[in-house]
Short mmCIF file of the C-alpha atoms (twelve columns), coordinates in Angstrom:
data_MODEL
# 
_entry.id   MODEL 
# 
loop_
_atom_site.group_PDB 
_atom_site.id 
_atom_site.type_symbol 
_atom_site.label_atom_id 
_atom_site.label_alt_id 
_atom_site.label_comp_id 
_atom_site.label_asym_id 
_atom_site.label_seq_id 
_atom_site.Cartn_x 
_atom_site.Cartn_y 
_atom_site.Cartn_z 
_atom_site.pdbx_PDB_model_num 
ATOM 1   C CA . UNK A 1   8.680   16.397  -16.356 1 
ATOM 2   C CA . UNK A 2   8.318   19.825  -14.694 1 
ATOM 3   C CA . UNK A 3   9.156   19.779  -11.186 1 
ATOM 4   C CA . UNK A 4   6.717   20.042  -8.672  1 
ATOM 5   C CA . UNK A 5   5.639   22.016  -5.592  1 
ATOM 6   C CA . UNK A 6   5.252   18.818  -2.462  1 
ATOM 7   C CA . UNK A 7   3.679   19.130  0.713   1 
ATOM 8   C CA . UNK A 8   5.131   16.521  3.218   1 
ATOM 9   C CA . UNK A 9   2.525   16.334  6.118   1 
ATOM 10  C CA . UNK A 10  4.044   14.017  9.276   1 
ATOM 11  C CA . UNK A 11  8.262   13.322  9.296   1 
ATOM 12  C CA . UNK A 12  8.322   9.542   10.624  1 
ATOM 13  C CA . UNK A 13  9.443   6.565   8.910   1 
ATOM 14  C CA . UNK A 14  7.485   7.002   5.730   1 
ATOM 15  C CA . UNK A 15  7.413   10.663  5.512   1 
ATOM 16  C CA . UNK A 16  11.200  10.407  5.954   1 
ATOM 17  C CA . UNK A 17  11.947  7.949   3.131   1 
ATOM 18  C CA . UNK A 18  9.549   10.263  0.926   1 
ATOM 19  C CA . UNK A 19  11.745  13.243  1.398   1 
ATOM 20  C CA . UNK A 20  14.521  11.387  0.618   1 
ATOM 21  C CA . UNK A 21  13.368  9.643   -2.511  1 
ATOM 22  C CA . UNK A 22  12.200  13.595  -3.854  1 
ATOM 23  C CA . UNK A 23  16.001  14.772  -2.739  1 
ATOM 24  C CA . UNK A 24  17.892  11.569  -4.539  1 
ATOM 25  C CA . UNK A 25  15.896  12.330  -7.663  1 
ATOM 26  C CA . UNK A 26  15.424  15.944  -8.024  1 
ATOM 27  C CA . UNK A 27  12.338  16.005  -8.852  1 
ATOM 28  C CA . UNK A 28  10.831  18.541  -6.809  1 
ATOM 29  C CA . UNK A 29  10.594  22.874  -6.826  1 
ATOM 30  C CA . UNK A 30  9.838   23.470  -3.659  1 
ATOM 31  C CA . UNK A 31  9.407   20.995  -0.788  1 
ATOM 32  C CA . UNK A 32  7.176   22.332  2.280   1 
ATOM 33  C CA . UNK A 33  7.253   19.932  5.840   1 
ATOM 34  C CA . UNK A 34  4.537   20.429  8.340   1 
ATOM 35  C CA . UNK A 35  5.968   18.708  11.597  1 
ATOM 36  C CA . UNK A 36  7.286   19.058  14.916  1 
ATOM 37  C CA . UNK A 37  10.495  17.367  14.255  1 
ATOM 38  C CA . UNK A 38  13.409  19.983  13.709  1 
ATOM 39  C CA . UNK A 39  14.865  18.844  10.067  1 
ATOM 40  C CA . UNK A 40  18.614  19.475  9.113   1 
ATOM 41  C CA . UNK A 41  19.026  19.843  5.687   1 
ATOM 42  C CA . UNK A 42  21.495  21.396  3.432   1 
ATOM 43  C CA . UNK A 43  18.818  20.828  0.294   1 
ATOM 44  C CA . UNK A 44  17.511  24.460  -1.133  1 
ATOM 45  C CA . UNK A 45  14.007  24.811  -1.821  1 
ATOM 46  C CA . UNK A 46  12.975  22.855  1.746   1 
ATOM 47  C CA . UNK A 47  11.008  24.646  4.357   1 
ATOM 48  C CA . UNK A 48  8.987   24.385  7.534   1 
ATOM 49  C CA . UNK A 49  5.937   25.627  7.952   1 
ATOM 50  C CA . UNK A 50  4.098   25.447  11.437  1 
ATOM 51  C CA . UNK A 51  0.764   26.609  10.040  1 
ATOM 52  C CA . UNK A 52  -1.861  24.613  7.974   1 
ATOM 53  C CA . UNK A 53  -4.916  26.419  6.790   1 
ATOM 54  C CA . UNK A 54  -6.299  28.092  3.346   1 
ATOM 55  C CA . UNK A 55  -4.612  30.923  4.105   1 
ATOM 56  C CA . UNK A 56  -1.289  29.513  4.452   1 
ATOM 57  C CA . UNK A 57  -1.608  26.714  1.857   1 
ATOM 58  C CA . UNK A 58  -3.188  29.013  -0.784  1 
ATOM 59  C CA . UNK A 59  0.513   31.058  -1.084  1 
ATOM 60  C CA . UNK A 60  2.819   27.526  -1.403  1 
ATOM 61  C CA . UNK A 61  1.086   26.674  -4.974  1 
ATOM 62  C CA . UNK A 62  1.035   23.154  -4.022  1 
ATOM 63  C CA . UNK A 63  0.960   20.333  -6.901  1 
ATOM 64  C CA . UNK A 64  0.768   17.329  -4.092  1 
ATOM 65  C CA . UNK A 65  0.434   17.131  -0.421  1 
ATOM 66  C CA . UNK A 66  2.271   13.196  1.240   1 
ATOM 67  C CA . UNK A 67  0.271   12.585  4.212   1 
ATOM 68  C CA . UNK A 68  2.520   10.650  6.527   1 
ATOM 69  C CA . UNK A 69  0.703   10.981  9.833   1 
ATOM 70  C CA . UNK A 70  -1.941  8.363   11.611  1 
ATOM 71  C CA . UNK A 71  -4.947  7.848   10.401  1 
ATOM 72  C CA . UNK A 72  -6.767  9.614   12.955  1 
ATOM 73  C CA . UNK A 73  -5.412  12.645  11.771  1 
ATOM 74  C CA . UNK A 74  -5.575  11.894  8.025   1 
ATOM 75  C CA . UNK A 75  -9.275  12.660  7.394   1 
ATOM 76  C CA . UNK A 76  -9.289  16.386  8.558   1 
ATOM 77  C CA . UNK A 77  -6.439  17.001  6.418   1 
ATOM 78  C CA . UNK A 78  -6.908  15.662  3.161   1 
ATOM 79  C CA . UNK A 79  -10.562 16.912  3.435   1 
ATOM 80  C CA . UNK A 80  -8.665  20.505  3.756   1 
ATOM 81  C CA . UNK A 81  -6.008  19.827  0.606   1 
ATOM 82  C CA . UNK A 82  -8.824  18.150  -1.454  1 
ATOM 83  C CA . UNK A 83  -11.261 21.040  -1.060  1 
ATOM 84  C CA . UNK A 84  -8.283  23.335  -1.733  1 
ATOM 85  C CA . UNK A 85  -7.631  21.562  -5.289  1 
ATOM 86  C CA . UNK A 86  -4.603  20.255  -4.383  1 
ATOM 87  C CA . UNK A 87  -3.616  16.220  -4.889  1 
ATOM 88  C CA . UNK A 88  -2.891  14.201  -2.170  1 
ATOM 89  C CA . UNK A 89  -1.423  10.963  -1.437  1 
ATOM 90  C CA . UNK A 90  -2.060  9.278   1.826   1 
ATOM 91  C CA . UNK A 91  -0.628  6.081   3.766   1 
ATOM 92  C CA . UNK A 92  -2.499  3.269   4.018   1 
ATOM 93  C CA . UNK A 93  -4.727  3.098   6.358   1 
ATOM 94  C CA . UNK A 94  -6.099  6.128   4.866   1 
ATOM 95  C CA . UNK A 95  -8.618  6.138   7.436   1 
ATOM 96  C CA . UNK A 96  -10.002 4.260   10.014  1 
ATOM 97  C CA . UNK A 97  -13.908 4.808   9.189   1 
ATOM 98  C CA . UNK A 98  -14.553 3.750   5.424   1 
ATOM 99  C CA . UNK A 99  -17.191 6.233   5.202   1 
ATOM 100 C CA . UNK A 100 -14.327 8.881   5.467   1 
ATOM 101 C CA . UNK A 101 -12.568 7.016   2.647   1 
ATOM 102 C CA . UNK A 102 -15.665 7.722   0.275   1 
ATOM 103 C CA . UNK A 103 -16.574 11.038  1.574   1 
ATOM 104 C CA . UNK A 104 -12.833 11.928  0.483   1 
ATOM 105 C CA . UNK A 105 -13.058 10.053  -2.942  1 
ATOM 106 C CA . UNK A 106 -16.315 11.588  -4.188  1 
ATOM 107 C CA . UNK A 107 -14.559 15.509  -2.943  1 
ATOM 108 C CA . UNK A 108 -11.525 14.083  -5.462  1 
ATOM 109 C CA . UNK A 109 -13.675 13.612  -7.964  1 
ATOM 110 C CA . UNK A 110 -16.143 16.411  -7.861  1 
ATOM 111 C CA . UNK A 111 -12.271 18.735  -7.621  1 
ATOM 112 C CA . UNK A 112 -11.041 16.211  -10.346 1 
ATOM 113 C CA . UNK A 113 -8.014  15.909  -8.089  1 
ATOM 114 C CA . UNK A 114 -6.251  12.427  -7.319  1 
ATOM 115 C CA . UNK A 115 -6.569  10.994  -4.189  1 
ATOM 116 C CA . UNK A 116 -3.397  8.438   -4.032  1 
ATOM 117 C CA . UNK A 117 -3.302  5.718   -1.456  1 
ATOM 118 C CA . UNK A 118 0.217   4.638   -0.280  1 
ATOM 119 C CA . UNK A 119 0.409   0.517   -1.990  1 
ATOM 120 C CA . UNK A 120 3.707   0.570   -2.443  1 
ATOM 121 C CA . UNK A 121 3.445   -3.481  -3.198  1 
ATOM 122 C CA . UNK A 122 1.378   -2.220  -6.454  1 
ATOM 123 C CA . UNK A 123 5.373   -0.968  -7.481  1 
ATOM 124 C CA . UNK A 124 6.967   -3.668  -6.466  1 
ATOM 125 C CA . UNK A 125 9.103   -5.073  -9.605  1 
ATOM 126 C CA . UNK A 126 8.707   -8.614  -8.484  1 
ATOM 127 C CA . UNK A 127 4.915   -8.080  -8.340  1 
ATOM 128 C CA . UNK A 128 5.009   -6.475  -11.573 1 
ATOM 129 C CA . UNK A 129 6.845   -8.774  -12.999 1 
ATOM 130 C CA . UNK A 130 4.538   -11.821 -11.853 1 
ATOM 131 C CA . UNK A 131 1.478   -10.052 -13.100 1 
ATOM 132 C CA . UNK A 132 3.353   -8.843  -16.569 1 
ATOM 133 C CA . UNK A 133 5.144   -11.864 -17.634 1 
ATOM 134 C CA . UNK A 134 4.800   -15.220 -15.758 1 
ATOM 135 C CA . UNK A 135 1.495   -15.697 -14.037 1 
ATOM 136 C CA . UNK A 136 0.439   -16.222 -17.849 1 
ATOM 137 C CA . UNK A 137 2.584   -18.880 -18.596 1 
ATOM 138 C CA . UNK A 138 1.597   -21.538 -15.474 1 
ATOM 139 C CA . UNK A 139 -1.748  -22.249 -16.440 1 
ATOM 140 C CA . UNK A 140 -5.052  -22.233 -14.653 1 
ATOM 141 C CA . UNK A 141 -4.495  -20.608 -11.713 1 
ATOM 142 C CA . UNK A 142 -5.819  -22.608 -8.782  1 
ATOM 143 C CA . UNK A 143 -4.960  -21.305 -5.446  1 
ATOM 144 C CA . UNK A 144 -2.431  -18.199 -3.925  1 
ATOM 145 C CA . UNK A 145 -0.898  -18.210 -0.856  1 
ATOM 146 C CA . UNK A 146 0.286   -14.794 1.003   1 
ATOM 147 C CA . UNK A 147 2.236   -14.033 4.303   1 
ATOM 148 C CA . UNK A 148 3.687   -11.029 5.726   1 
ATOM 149 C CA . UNK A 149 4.435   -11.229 9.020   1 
ATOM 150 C CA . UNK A 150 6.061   -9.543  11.550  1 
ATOM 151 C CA . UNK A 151 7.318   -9.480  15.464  1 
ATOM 152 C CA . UNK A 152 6.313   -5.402  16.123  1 
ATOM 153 C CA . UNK A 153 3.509   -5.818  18.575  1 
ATOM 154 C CA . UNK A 154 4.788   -4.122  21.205  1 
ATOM 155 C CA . UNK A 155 6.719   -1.654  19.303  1 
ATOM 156 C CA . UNK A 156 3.150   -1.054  17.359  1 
ATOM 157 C CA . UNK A 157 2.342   2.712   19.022  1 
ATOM 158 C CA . UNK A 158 0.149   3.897   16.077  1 
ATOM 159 C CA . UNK A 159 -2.972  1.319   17.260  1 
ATOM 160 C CA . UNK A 160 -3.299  0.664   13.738  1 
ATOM 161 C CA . UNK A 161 -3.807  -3.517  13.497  1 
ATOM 162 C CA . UNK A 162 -2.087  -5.942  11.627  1 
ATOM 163 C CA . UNK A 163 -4.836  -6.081  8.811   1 
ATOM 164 C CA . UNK A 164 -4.687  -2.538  8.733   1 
ATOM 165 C CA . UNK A 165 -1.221  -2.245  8.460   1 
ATOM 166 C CA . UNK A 166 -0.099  -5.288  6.953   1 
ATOM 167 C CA . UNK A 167 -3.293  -6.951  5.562   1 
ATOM 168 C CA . UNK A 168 -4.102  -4.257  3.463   1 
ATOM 169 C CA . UNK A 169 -0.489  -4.718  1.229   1 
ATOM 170 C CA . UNK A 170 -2.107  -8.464  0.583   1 
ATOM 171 C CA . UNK A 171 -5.395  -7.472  -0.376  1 
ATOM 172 C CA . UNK A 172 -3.953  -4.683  -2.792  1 
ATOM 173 C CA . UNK A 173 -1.597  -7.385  -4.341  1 
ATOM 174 C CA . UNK A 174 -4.679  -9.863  -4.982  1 
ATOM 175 C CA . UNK A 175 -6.721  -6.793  -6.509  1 
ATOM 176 C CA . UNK A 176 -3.782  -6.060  -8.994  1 
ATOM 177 C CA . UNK A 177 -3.566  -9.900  -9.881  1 
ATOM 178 C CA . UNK A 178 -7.029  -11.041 -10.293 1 
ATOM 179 C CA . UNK A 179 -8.979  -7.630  -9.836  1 
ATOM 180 C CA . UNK A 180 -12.608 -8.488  -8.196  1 
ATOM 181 C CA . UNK A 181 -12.831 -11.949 -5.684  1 
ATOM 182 C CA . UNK A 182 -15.098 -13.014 -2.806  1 
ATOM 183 C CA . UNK A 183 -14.159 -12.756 1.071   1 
ATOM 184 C CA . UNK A 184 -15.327 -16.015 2.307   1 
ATOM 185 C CA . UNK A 185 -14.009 -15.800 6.161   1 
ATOM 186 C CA . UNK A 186 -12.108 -13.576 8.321   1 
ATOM 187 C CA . UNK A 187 -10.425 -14.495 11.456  1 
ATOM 188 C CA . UNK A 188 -8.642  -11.756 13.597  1 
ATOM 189 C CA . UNK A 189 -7.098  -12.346 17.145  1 
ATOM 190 C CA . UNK A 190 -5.785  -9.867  19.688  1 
ATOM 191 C CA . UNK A 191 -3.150  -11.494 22.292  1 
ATOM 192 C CA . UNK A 192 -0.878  -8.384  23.785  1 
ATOM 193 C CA . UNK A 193 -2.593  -5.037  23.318  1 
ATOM 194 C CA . UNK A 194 -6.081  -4.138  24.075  1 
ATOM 195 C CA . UNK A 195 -7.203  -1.137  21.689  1 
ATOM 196 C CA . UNK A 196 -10.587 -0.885  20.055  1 
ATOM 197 C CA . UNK A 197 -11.091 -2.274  16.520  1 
ATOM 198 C CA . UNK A 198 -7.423  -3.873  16.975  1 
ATOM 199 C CA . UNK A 199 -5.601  -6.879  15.826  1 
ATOM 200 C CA . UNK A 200 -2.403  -8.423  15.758  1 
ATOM 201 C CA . UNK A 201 -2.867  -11.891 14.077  1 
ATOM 202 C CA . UNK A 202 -5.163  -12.440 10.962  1 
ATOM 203 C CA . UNK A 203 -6.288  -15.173 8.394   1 
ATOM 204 C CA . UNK A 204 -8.090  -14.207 5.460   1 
ATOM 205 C CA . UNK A 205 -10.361 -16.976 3.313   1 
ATOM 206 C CA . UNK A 206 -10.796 -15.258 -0.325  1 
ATOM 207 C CA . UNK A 207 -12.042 -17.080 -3.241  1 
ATOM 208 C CA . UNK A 208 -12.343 -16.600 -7.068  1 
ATOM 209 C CA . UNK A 209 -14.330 -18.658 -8.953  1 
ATOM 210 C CA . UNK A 210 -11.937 -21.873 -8.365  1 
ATOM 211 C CA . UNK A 211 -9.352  -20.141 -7.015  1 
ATOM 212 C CA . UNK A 212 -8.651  -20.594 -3.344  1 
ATOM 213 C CA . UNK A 213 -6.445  -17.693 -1.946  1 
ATOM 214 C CA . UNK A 214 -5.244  -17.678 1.805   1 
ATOM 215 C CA . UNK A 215 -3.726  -14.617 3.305   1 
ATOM 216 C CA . UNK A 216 -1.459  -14.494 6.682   1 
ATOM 217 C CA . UNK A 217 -0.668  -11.516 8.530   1 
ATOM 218 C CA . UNK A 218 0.490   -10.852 11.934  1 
ATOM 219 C CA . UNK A 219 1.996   -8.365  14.338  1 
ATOM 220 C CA . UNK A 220 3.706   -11.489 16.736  1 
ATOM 221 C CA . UNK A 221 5.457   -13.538 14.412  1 
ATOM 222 C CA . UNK A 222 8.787   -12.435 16.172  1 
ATOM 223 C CA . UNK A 223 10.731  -13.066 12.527  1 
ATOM 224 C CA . UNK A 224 9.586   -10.907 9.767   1 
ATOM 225 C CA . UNK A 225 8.490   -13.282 7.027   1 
ATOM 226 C CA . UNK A 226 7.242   -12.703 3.478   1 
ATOM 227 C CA . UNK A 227 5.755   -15.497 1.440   1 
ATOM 228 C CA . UNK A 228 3.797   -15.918 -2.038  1 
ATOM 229 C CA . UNK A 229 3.105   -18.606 -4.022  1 
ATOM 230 C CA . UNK A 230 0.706   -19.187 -7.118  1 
ATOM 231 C CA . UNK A 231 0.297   -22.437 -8.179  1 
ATOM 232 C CA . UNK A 232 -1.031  -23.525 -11.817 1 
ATOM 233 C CA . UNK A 233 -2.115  -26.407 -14.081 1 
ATOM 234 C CA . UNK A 234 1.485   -25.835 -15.816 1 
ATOM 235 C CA . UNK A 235 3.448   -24.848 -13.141 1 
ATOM 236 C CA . UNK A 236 4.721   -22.742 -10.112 1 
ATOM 237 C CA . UNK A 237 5.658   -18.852 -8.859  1 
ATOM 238 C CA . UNK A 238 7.261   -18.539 -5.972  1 
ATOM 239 C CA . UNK A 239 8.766   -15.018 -3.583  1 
ATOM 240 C CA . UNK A 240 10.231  -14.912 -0.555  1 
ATOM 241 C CA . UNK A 241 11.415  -12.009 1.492   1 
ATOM 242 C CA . UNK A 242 11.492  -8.605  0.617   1 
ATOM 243 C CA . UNK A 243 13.700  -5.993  -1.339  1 
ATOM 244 C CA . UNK A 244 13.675  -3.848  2.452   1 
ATOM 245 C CA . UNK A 245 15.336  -6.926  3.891   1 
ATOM 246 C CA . UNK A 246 17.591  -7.664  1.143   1 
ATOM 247 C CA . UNK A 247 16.531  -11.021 0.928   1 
ATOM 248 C CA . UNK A 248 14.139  -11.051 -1.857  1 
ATOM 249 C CA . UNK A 249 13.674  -13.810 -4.293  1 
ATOM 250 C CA . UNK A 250 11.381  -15.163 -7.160  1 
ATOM 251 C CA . UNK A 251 11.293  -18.602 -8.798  1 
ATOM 252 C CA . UNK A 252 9.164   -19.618 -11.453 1 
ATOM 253 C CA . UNK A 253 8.636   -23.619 -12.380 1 
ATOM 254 C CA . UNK A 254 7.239   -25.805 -14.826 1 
ATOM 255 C CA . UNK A 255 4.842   -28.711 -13.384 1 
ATOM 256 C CA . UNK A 256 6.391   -32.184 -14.014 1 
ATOM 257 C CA . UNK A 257 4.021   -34.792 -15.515 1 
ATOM 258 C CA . UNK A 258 2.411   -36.716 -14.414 1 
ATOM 259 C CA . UNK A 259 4.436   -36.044 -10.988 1 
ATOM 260 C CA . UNK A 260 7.723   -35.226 -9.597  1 
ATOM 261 C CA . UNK A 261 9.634   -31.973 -8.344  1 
ATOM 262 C CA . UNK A 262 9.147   -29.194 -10.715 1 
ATOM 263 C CA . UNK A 263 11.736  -27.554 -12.941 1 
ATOM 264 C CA . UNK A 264 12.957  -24.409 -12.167 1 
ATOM 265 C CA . UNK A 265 12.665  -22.195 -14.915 1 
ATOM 266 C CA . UNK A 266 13.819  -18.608 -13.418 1 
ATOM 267 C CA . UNK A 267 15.807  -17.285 -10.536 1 
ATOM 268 C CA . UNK A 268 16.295  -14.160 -9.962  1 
ATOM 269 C CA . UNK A 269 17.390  -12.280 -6.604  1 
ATOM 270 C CA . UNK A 270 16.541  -8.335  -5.756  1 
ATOM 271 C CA . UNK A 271 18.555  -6.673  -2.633  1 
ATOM 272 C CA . UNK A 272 16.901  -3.119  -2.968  1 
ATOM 273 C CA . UNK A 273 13.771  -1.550  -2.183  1 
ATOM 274 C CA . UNK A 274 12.509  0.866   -5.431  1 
ATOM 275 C CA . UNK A 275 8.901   0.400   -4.697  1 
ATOM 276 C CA . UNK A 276 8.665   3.817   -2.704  1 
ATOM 277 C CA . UNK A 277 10.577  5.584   -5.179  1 
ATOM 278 C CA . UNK A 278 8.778   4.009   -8.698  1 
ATOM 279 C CA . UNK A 279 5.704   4.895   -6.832  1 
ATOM 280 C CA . UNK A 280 6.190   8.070   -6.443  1 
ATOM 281 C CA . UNK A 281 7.419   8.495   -9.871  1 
ATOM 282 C CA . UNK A 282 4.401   7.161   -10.984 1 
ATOM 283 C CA . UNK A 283 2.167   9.755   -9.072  1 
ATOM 284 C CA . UNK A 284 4.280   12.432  -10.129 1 
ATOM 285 C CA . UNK A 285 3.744   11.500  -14.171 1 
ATOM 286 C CA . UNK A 286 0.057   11.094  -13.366 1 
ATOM 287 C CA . UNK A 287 -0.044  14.643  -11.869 1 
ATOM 288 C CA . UNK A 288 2.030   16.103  -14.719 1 
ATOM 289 C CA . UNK A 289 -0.790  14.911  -17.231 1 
ATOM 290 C CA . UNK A 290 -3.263  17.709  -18.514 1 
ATOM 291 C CA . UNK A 291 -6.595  15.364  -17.993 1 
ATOM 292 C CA . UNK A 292 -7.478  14.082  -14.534 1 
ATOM 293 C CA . UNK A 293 -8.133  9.912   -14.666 1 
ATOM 294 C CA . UNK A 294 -10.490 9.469   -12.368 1 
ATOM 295 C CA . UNK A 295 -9.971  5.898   -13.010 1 
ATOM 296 C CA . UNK A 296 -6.393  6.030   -10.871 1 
ATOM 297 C CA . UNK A 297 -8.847  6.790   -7.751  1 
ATOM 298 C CA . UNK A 298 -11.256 4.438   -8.332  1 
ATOM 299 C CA . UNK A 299 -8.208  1.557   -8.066  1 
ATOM 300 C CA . UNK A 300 -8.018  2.950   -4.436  1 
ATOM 301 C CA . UNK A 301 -11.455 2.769   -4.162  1 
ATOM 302 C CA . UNK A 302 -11.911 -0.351  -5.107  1 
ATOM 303 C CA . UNK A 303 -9.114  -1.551  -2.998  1 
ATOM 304 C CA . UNK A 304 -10.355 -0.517  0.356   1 
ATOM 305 C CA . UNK A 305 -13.775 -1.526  -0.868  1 
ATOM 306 C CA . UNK A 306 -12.434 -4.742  -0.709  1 
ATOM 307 C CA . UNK A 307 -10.638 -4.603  2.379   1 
ATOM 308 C CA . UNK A 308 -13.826 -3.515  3.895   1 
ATOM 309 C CA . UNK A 309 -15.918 -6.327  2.708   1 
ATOM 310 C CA . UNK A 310 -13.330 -8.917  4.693   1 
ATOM 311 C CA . UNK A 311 -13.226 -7.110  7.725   1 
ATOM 312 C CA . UNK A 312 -17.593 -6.943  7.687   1 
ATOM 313 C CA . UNK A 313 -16.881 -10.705 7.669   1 
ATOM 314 C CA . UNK A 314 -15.524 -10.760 11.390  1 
ATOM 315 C CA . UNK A 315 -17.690 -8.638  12.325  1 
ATOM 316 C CA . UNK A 316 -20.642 -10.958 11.460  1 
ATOM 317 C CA . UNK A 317 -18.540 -13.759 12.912  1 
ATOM 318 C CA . UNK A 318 -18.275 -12.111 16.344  1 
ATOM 319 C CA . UNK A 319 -22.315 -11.570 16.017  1 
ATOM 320 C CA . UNK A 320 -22.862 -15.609 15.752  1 
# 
């Protein structure tokens, strides 16, 4: 794969563990960081820049630009990059007004440029590997059960809400499992911090066909949590934790008949985090392809679509 020429826009937690990733696997030309942070680096081939317009980003030969920064910030720059045919992959929230999010995607397409959105979840080989090889063999799926939680309210500077931020991982997992689904009810509560359009405790009602599918997030759990279980007419998948945390796991079990504890069929334990970095391998394969798929960016669209059909749900409820 011929290395590229990355644009790393905002050096916090994300934008950090990007560089890093690009550094670890050499997979990068040149490297360009636009932030205010001062970076030590003994890496060739990484510079600062402390300029972003046409002028400047016309002379870098860019292949991708990360956009690590908040979303208030994130519309006027991918708007720039986009127009400027270059590919860009933002954080989730991409935005914080949908009608910025499809403003952007239809630019992509006319420029037949990819507009990534940072699921990391999607990469996740414990996802994956529920979507790829067991979900199939426990039956009729009848109900899915999600939690990611956290205790970071207070710590939370970025006024992006716990949907936002943490809601928006579950909805992306559901989209990749069972692809379309219909938001029944939303309920999202603010306790702590008083921002507009905020909050830091969510239930989400989703339903597909038979399939009942409850999602928990939260900003004030106080111990970070993550739970999913699918249940079938055969049997049984259930993770806990997180590769981040080092406590991941995944069981998969066959239904007793015609009752009684199930068997456990697979255990399997995962201590490291490679979602970030088979993510970004991913977008750098896609970019190395001669044709655009403008199918990659509709899976984003379709995504926050989503997303934005279960928040118009508490918004109706707050009407009543």
């Amino acid at each position: 794969m011929k290395k590229k020429n990355i644009l790393i826009i905002g050096l916090g937690n994300i934008g950090s563990k990007r560089l890093n990733i690009l550094i670890k696997n050499k997979i990068y030309n040149k490297i360009y960081i636009f932030d205010k942070i001062k970076l030590k680096t003994k890496e060739k081939n990484i510079s600062i820049i402390n300029k972003l317009n046409k002028k400047n980003l016309d002379k870098l030969n860019l292949d991708l630009a990360i956009l690590s920064v908040n979303p208030l910030f994130s519309f006027k720059y991918a708007k720039l990059l986009l127009e400027m045919r270059i590919n860009v992959l933002v954080e989730k929230p991409p935005f914080f007004k949908f009608k910025h999010y499809k403003e952007l995607y239809n630019l992509s397409l006319k420029k037949k440029k990819y507009l990534f959105v940072g699921f990391n979840f999607l990469h996740d080989p414990v996802i994956q590997l529920i979507k790829k090889k067991y979900i199939k063999n426990i039956g009729k799926i009848y109900k899915i059960e999600m939690s990611y939680l956290y205790g970071t309210s207070l710590s939370n500077i970025n006024k992006v809400g716990s949907f936002m931020d943490v809601g928006l991982h579950l909805i992306s997992v559901i989209n990749y499992l069972l692809k379309d689904f219909k938001a029944i009810h939303t309920y999202l509560d603010v306790y702590e911090k008083k921002y507009s359009n905020y909050d830091e405790d969510g239930i989400v009602i989703l339903k597909k066909g038979k399939i009942n599918i409850n999602l928990n997030f939260s900003l004030i759990n106080w111990i970070n949590k993550f739970y999913f279980k699918v249940v079938g007419s055969k049997g049984m998948i259930e993770s806990t934790g997180l590769g981040k945390w080092k406590n991941q796991k995944l069981k998969v079990y066959k239904r007793i008949l015609p009752s009684g504890y199930p068997k456990l069929l697979i255990s399997n334990y995962f201590k490291k985090d490679v979602s970030f970095e088979r993510e970004i391998l991913f977008i750098l394969k896609k970019i190395n392809k001669k044709s655009f798929d403008k199918k990659e960016n509709q899976k984003y669209l379709q995504i926050l679509n989503q997303s934005y059909s279960v928040l118009k749900k508490q918004k109706k409820k707050k009407k009543n």
